[in-house]
C-alpha positions in Angstrom: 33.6 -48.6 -46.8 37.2 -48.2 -46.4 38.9 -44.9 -45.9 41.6 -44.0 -47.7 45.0 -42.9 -46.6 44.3 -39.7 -48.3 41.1 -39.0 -46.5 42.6 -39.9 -43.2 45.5 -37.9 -43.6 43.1 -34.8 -44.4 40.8 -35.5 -41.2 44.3 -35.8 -39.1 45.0 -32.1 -40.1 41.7 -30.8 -39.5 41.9 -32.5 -36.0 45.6 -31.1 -35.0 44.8 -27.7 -36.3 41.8 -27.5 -34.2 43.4 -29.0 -30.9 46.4 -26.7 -31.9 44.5 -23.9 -31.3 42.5 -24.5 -28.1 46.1 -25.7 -27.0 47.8 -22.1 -28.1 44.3 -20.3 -25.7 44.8 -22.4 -23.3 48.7 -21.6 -23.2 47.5 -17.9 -23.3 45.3 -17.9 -20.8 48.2 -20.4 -18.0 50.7 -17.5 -18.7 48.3 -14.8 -17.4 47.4 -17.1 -14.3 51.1 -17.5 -13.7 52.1 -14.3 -13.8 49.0 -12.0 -12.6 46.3 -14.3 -11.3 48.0 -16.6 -9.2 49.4 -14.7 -6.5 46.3 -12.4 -6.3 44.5 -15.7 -4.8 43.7 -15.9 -0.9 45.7 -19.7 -0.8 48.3 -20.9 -2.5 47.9 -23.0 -5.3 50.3 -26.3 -6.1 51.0 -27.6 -9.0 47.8 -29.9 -9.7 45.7 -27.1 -8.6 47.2 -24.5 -10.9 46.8 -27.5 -13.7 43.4 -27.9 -12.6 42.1 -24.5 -13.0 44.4 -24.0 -16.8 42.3 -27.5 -17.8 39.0 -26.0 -16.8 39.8 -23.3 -19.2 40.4 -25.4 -21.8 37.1 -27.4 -21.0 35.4 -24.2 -21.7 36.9 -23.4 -24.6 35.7 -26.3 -25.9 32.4 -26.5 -24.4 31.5 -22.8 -25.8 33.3 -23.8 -29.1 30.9 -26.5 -29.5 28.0 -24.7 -29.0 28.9 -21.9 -31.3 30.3 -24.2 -34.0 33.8 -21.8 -33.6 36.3 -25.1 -34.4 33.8 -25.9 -37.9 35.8 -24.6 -40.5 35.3 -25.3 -43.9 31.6 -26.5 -42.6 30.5 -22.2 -41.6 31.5 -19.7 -44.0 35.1 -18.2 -42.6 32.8 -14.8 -41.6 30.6 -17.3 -39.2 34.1 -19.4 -38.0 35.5 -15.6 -37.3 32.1 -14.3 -35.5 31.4 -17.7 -33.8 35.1 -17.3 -32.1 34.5 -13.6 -31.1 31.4 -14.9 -29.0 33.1 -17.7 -27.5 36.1 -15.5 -26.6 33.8 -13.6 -25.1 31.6 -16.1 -23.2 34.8 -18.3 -21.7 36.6 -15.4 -20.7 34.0 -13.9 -18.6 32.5 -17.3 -17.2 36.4 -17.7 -15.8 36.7 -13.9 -14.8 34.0 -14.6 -12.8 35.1 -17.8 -11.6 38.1 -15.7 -10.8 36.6 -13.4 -8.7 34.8 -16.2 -6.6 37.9 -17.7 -6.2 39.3 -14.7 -4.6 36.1 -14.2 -2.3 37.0 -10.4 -3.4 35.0 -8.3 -6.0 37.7 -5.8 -6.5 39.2 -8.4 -8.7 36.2 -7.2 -11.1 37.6 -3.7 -10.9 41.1 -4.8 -12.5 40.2 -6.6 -15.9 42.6 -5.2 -17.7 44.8 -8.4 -18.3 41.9 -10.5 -18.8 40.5 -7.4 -21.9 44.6 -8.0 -23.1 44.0 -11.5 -23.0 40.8 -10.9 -25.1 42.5 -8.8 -27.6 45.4 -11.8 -27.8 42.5 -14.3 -28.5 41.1 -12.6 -31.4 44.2 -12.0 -33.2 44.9 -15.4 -32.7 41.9 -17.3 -33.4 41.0 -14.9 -36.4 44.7 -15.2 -37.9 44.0 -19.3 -37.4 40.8 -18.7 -39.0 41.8 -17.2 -42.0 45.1 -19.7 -42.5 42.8 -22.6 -41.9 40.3 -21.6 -44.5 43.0 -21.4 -46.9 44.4 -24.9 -46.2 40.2 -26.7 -46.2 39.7 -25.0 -49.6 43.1 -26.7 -50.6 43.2 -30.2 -49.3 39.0 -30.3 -49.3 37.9 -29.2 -53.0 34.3 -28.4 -53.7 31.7 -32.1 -54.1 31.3 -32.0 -58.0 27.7 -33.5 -57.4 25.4 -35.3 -59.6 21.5 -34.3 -58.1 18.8 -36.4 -58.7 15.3 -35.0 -58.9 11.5 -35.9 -59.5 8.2 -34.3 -59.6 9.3 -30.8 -57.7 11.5 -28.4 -59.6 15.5 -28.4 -58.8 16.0 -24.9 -59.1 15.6 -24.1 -55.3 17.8 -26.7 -53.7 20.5 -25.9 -56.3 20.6 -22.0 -55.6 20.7 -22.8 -51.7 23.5 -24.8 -52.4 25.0 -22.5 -55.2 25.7 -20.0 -51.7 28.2 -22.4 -50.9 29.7 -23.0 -53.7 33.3 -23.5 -51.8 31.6 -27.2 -50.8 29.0 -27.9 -53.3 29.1 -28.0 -57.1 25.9 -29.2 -59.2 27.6 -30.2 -62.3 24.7 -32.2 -63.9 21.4 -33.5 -63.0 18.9 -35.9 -63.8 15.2 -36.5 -63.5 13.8 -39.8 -61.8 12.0 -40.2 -65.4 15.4 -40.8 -67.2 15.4 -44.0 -65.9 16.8 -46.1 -63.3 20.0 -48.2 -65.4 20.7 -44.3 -66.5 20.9 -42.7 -63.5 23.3 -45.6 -62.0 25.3 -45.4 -64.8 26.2 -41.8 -64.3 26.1 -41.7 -60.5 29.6 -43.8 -61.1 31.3 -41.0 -62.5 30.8 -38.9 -59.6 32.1 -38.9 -55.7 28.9 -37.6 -54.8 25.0 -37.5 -55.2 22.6 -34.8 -54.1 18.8 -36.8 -54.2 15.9 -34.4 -54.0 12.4 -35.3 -52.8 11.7 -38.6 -54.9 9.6 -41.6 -54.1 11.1 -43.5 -50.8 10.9 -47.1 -53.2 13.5 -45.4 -55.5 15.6 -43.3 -53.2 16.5 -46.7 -51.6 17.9 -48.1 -54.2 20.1 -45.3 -54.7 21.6 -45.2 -51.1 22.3 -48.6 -51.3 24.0 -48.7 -54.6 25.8 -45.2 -53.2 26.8 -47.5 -50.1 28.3 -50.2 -52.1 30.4 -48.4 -54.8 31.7 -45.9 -52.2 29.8 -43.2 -53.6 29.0 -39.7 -51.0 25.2 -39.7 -50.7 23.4 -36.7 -49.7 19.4 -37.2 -49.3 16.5 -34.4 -48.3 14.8 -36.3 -45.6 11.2 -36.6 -45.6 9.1 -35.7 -42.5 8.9 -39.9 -41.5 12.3 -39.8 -41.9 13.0 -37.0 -39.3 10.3 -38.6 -37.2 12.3 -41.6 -36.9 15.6 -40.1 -36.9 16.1 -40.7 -33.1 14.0 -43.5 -32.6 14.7 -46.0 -29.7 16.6 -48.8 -30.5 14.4 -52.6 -29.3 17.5 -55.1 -28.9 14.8 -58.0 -27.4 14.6 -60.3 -30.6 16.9 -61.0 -33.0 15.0 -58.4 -35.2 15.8 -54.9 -34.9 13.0 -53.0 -33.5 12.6 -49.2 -33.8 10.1 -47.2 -31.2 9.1 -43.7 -31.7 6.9 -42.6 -29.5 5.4 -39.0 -30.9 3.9 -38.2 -27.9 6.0 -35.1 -27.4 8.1 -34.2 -24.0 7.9 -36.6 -21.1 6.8 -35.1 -17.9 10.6 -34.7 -16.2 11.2 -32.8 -19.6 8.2 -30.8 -18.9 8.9 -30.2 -15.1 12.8 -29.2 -16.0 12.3 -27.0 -19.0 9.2 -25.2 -17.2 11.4 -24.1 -14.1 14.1 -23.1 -16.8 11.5 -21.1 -18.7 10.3 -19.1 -14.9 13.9 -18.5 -14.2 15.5 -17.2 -17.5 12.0 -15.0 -18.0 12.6 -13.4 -14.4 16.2 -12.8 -15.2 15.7 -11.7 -18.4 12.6 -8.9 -17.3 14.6 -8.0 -14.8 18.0 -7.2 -16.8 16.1 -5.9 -20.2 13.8 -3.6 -18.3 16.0 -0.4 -19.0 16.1 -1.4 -22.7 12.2 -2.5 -23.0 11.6 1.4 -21.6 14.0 2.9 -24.2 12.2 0.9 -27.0 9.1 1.7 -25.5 9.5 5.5 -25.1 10.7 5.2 -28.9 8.0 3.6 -30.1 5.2 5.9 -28.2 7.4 8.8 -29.4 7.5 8.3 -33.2 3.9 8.7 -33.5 1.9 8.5 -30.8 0.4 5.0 -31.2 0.3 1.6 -28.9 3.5 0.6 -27.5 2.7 -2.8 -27.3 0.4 -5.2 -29.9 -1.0 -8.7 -29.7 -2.4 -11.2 -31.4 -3.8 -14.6 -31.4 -1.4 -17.1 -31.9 -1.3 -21.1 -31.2 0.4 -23.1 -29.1 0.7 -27.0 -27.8 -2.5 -28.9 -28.7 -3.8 -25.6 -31.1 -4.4 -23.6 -28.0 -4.5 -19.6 -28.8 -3.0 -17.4 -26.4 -2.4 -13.3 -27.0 1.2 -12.8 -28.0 2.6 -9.5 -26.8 5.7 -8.0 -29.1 6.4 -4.3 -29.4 4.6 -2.8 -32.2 7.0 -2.1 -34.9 4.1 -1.3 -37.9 2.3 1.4 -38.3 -1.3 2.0 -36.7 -4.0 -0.6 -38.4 -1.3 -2.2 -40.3 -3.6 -5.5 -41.0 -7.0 -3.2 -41.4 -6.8 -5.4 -44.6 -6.3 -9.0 -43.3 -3.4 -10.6 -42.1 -0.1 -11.1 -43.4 3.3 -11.9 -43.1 6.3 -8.9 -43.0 7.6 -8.4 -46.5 11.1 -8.1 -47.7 10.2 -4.3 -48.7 7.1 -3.8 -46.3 6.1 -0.2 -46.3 3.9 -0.5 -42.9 7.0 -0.9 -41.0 8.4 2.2 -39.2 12.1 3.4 -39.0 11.6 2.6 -35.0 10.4 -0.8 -36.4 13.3 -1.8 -38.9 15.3 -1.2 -35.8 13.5 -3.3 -33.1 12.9 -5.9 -36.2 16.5 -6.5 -37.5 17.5 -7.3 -33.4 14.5 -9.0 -32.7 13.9 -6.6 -30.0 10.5 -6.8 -31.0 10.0 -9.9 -29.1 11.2 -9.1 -25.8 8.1 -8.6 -24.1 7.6 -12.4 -24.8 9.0 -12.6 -21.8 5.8 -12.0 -20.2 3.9 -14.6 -22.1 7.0 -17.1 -21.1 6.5 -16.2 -17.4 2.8 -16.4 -17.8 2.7 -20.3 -19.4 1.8 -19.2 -22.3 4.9 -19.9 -24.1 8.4 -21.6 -23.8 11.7 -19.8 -24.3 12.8 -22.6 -26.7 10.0 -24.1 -28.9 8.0 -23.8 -32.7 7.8 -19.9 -33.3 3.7 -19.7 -33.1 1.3 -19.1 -35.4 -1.6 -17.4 -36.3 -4.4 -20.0 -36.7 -5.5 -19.0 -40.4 -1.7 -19.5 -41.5 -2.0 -22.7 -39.8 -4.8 -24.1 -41.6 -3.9 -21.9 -45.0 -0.4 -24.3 -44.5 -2.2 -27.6 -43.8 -3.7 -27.7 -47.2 -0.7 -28.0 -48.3 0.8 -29.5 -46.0 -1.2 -31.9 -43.5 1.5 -32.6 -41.2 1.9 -28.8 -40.5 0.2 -29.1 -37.4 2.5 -31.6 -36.1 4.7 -28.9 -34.7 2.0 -28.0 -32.2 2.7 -31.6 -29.6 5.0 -28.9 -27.8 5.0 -25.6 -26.3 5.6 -22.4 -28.8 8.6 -20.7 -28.2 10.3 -17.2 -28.6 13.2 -18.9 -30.1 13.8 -22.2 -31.6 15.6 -24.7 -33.7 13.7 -23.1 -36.7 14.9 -19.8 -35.8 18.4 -20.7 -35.2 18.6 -23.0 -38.3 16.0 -21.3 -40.7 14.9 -17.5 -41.7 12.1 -15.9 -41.3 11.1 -16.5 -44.9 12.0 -20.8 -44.5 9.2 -22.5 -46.4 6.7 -23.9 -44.2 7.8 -27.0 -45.4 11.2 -26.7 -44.5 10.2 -24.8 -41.4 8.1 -28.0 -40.0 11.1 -30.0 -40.6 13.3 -28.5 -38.4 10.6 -27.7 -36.1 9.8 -31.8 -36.2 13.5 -32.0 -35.4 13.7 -30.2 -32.1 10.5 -32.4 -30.7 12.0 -35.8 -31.7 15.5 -34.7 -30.6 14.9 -32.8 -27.7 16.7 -32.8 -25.0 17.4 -30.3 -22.2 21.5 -29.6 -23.2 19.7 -29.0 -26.8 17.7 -25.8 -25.1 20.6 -24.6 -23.5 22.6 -24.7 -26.8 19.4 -22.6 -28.8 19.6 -20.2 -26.0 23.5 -19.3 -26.6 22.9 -19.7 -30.6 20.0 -17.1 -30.9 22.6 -14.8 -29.2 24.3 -15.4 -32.2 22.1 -14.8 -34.6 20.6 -11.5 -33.1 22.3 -9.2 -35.7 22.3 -11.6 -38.9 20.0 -9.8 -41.3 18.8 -13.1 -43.1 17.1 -14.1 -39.9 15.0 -11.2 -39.9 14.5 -10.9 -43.6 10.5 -10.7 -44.9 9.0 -12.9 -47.6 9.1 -11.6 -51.0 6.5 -8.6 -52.0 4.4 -11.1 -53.9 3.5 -13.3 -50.9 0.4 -13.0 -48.0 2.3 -16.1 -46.2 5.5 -18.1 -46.9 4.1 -20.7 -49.3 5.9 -20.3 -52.5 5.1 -22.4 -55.4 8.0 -25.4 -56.2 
């Protein structure tokens, strides 16, 4: 497919604007080391060495950028771009204010911040000014996909309101059922730059990515759980046929090793640092009316193993006296201490323990109870799938998904973390559910209809 001068001309903007930026941070940041830092240092630094320590700066901006998706714009909404900035702000000005201070071999740097707060300050008015006048130009020079989508058995309706919350990049102008008929559907695909195919038989969807691929045509495609399975497959280069291998045997036992020490470490770290806030919540919760601080309940992990999770309690006493379900949108059993706790996730600090314990992994499939497990399988076999790795108190799920994700969509990015995993990708989760602490969709119930989070197509 070629790409047109147009096209690259676009992508050349987008590219400069963003290097522009880390470039004008970066700029910020060697003027405050020139002028304040510098001389503050126990040796001298030359030239290379002062370039050196500017460059790691800009490395971090980058790195944190990255991570946070701050340099996505057009792809987040322009509140995300802004928020995503504000956090890597943050993150690379401490990590070199304390690189800094180790520099010096002095911690009364640390009792001086003030140019490095001014410098935060500077940042944000930059980055969010950038923000905002980038915005402006995507919307301009990328127009929203007029799409055609192409559906079959399972109703359209909930793909096209997901994508009717962006409707700056997406626009369902028409679609068409798989029963219309194959010459019809190619007929009108041609009068569009871009298809949206819905869950439809793999013999069919086929054909339409390659005719897409041959008349130039932008093809979007819901994957199927084989085709997340072999997403990152191994690629077999000893014949001269392409062989694929996917092993689905989980994490290999360096992976195991590595993310188990990480999982002992950041549990320590984090008891140790959250303690004073665990006591508040505690205190709080004992305080409002008298009941458990803490409550468990069976939940299962790698190979269906079940294992007491401990969370704070943020329901009222007895709150499943009538069977188990999930937390509603409007759920009257939870307390004002509760909404709280809930809305921060706060609720799942003492997870900690269970993480410290084995039971868990920082980073994994949220678990389940075992009755939603099996209620889910009926409808979906491959729901147990997610359970070849350790359950986690946060995961690709929770950073990507909701709380009220269909299962279906749920196991799909669960299935996604297992065939993709890699250590970097557990560091990254880590800084992303710092991101998505105080985002109230994450946190939001199912609807007052629903016992679990099957919902009908």
């Amino acid at each position: 497919m070629k790409i047109s001068s147009s096209l690259k001309t676009k992508r050349m903007i987008m590219f400069w604007s963003k290097l522009f930026i880390v470039f004008i941070q970066t700029g910020m940041y060697g003027w405050l080391w020139y002028n304040y830092y510098k001389d503050m240092m126990p040796v001298e630094y030359w030239r290379r060495g002062n370039w050196a320590l500017i460059g790691l700066y800009a490395i971090f901006i980058l790195a944190f950028s990255r991570t946070f998706g701050a340099l996505k714009v057009g792809y987040l909404k322009t509140w995300d771009i802004m928020y995503s900035q504000i956090l890597t702000i943050f993150c690379v000005n401490a990590v070199t204010y304390l690189q800094l201070s180790l520099i010096n071999g002095d911690w009364k740097l640390l009792e001086n911040s003030r140019p490095m707060w001014i410098l935060c300050v500077a940042d944000l008015i930059v980055v969010l000014l950038w923000a905002l006048f980038m915005r402006w130009i995507y919307a301009i020079i990328y127009p929203p996909h007029e799409m055609l989508l192409i559906y079959g058995d399972i109703s359209p309706d909930r793909i096209i309101r997901k994508l009717e919350s962006r409707k700056d990049k997406y626009h369902v102008k028409e679609k068409v059922a798989l029963s219309a008929g194959m010459d019809d559907i190619m007929e009108r695909i041609l009068h569009y730059n871009a298809i949206l195919i819905g869950d439809i038989p793999a013999e069919e969807r086929n054909q339409f990515v390659k005719y897409c691929f041959e008349k130039d045509v932008r093809c979007y495609s819901i994957p199927k759980i084989s085709d997340i399975m072999i997403r990152n497959a191994d690629n077999i280069d000893l014949f001269d046929c392409p062989l694929l291998l996917y092993r689905n045997n989980g994490l290999t036992y360096r992976q195991l090793f590595v993310k188990r020490c990480m999982d002992i470490g950041i549990s320590i770290t984090g008891i140790l640092l959250c303690s004073p806030l665990m006591l508040g919540i505690a205190l709080a919760i004992k305080m409002y009316d008298h009941g458990p601080v803490f409550y468990k309940q069976k939940r299962q992990t790698i190979g269906g193993v079940e294992f007491d999770i401990l969370k704070f309690r943020s329901m009222i006493v007895d709150s499943e006296k009538h069977g188990a379900r999930l937390a509603k949108a409007h759920d009257d059993r939870i307390t004002p201490v509760g909404h709280f706790i809930r809305r921060t996730h706060f609720d799942e600090l003492p997870q900690l323990f269970n993480i410290l314990k084995g039971d868990m992994s920082f980073v994994g499939p949220r678990p389940e109870r075992k009755e939603i497990t099996e209620e889910y399988a009926k409808e979906i076999p491959e729901f147990p799938f997610r359970l070849k790795v350790k359950a986690g108190l946060t995961g690709y799920a929770q950073v990507y998904g909701q709380y009220n994700t269909v299962p279906y969509d749920k196991l799909k990015l669960d299935l996604t973390y297992i065939t993709s995993y890699t250590i970097w990708l557990d560091i990254k989760l880590i800084f992303l559910t710092v991101k998505i602490l105080f985002q109230k969709e994450k946190s939001e119930g199912v609807d007052d209809g629903q016992k679990t989070a099957l919902k009908k197509p």
